[in-house]
SEMARPA-735842 format. One record per residue (C-alpha): residue in three letters; x, y, z. Coordinates in steps of 0.5 Angstrom, whole numbers, plus 500, padded with zeros to 3 digits. Example, Ala and Ser with C-alpha at 12.3 -4.5 7.8 and 13.67 -1.06 7.14 Angstrom:
<pts>
ALA525491516/SER527498514/
</pts>
This chain:
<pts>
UNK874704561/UNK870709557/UNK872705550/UNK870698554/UNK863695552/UNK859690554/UNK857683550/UNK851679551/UNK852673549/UNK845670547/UNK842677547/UNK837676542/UNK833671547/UNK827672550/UNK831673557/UNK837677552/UNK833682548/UNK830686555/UNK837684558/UNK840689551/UNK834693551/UNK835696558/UNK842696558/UNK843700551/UNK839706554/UNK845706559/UNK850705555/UNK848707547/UNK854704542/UNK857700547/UNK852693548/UNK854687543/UNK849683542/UNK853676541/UNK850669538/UNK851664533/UNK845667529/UNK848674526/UNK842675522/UNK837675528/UNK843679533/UNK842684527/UNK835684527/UNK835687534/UNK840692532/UNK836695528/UNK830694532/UNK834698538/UNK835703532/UNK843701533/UNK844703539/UNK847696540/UNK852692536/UNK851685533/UNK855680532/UNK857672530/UNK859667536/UNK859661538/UNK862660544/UNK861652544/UNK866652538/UNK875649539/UNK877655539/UNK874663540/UNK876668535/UNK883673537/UNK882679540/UNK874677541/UNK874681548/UNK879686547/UNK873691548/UNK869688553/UNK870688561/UNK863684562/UNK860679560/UNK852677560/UNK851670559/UNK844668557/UNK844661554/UNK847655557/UNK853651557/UNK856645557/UNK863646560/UNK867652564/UNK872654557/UNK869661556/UNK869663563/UNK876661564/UNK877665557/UNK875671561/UNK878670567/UNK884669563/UNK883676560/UNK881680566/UNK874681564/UNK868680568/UNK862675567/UNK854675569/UNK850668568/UNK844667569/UNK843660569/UNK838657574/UNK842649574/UNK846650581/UNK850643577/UNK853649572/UNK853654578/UNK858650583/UNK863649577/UNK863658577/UNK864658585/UNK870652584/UNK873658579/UNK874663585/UNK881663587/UNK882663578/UNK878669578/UNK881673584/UNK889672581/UNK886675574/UNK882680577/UNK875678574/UNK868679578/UNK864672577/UNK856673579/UNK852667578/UNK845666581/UNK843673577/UNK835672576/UNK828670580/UNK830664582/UNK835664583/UNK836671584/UNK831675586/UNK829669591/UNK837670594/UNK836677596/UNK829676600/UNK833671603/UNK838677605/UNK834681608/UNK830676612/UNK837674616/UNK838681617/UNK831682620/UNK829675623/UNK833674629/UNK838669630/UNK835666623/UNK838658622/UNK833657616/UNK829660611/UNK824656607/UNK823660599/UNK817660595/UNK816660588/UNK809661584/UNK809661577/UNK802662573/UNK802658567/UNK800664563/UNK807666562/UNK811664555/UNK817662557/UNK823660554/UNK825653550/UNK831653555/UNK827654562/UNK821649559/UNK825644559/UNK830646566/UNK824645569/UNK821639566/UNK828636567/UNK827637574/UNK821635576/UNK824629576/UNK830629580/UNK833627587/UNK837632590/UNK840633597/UNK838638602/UNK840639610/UNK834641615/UNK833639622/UNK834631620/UNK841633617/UNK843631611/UNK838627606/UNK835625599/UNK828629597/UNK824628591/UNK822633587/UNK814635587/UNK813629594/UNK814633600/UNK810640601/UNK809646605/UNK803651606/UNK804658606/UNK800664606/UNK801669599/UNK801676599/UNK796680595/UNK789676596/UNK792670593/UNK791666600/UNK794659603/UNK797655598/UNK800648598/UNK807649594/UNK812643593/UNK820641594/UNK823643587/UNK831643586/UNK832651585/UNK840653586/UNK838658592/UNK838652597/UNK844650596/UNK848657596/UNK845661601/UNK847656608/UNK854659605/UNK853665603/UNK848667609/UNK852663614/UNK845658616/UNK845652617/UNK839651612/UNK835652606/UNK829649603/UNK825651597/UNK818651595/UNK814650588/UNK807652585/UNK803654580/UNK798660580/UNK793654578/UNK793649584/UNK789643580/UNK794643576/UNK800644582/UNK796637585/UNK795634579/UNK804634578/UNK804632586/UNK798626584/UNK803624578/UNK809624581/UNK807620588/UNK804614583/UNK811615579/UNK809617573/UNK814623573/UNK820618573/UNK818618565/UNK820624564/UNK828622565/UNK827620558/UNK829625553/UNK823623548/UNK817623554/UNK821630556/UNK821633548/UNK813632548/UNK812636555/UNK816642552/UNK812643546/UNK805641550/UNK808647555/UNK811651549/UNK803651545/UNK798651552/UNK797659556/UNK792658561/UNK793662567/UNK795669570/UNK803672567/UNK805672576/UNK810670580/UNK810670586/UNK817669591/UNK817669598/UNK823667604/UNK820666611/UNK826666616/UNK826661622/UNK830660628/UNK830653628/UNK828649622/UNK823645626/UNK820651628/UNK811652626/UNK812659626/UNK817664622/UNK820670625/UNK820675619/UNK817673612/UNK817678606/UNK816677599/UNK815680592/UNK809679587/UNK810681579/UNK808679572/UNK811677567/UNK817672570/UNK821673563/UNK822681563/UNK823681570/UNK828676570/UNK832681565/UNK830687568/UNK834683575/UNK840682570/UNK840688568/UNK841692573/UNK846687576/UNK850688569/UNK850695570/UNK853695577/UNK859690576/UNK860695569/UNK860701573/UNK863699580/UNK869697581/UNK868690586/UNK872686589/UNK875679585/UNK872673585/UNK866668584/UNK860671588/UNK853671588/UNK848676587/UNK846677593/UNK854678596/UNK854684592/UNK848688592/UNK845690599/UNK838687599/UNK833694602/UNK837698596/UNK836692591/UNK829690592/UNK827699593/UNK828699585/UNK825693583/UNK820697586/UNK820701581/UNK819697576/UNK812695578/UNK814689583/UNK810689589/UNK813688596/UNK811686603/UNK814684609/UNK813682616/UNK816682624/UNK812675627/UNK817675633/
</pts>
């Protein structure tokens, strides 16, 4: 294990170079930043005064390079993909893989490679970031501590200040756009994206907010992975005019042009050019024991700023787990292999702020 290293593919990403930066303090000499640009997984070396390894890949190529994971025991995926080949190449190897991908289409075909994983020995941990990620663990804890928990409501505000990633503009741009199925008290049904809505009271002064149904992951997984019946998730930005504006938009039905690719292109570069706001994100789960219930039973959150080093600090500290444990085969996610009090108490200590109450 000693000679054994850890490949970050898309390592030198918004998301990839603090994912490489922490990780190579841990692990000096034994991170590869991997990527189809050498020059810029180079450039990065030598900014981390070499104590990460550069390196060319393509992962979307036919064919992946022999004895490309000789060295490697975990992988770090930072970019998306089309198909599952590169993960079946590590199964095939034994090696393990993180991913932090946020589209629940990419993280089902990872649940559906579970038995492949654990007859190849290979740990497979997706949901690895905020939300999903951080989201999944507060809805952990707040089963642990809700009584007789049958549904959580999660909810995400993100300020507009934050410059994201070309990728996660556009994931988010696709998806406010989208139907998508949820399970609630009514069973089984279709919801739009930004048309149902939810209040809730945020933390740190931040007062009651109005925040939108969006197709975040963790819904989907965590009435399996926490044995509820159901799971809702909630969006709004820092800036309420601009959330309600969406919310306008999308019930006179001009949010359906962004099914376009062109339309979607033009709000990624209008997004990627226009800061205004704060850098915050809040991420708060409320507990209930029925999902028609007015109150919940015990509700907790985390306030942060800086939604892209806080996703890497996540991702690394998972990494570091999975490369310095010996888990048990096959495809989980993240809140399956941490413990979610120990978890959120070091995320505290890089400055994330937790709040938590027992309402009955």
């Amino acid at each position: 294990m000693e000679d054994k290293k850890i490949m970050i593919v898309g390592g030198y990403g918004g998301v990839g170079r603090t994912i490489a930066r922490l990780l190579s303090k841990e692990f000096p000499q034994r991170v590869i930043v991997a990527g189809r640009n050498y020059d810029k997984a180079n450039q990065l070396s030598v900014e981390l005064e070499h104590t990460v390894l550069p390196l060319k890949l393509d992962i979307s190529s036919e064919t992946f390079p022999e004895k490309l994971l000789d060295e490697v025991s975990l992988i770090v995926m930072c970019i998306d993909q089309q198909d599952t080949r590169f993960v079946e190449e590590c199964i095939r190897q034994g090696v393990d893989y993180i991913d932090i991908t946020s589209g629940y289409e990419f993280i089902s075909k990872l649940e559906a490679l579970n038995a492949d994983a654990e007859k190849g020995g290979s740990t497979i941990v997706s949901s690895v970031g905020l939300a999903p990620g951080l989201t999944n663990v507060l809805a952990s804890l707040a089963v642990s501590k809700g009584r007789n928990v049958s549904h959580i409501d999660l909810f995400v505000m993100v300020g507009l200040g934050e410059e994201h990633g070309e990728a996660a503009e556009r994931w988010t741009v696709e998806n406010l756009s989208t139907t998508f199925k949820i399970r609630d008290h009514q069973g089984f049904r279709q919801v739009r994206s930004f048309h149902e809505s939810k209040t809730t009271q945020f933390p740190e002064g931040l007062g009651a907010r109005r925040a939108y149904r969006f197709n975040f992951s963790d819904q989907h997984v965590i009435p399996n992975t926490l044995k509820i019946d159901s799971a809702s998730t909630w969006l709004c930005l820092d800036s309420t005019l601009f959330t309600e504006l969406l919310a306008l938009l999308e019930k006179v039905g001009v949010l359906k042009v962004l099914r376009y690719r062109a339309i979607q292109n033009i709000l990624v570069r209008i997004l990627r050019s226009l800061h205004f706001g704060s850098d915050i994100f809040v991420l708060k789960a409320e507990a209930y024991r029925h999902s028609e219930d007015e109150s919940p039973s015990f509700e907790c959150s985390l306030v942060g700023y800086g939604e892209g080093y806080a996703t890497g600090m996540v991702a690394a500290k998972v990494a570091s787990l999975v490369f310095k444990s010996s888990l048990s085969s096959g495809a989980f996610h993240m809140e399956q292999i941490v413990d979610p009090s120990a978890f959120i108490k070091e995320v505290e200590k890089e400055g994330l702020k937790f709040n938590s109450r027992n309402l009955g």
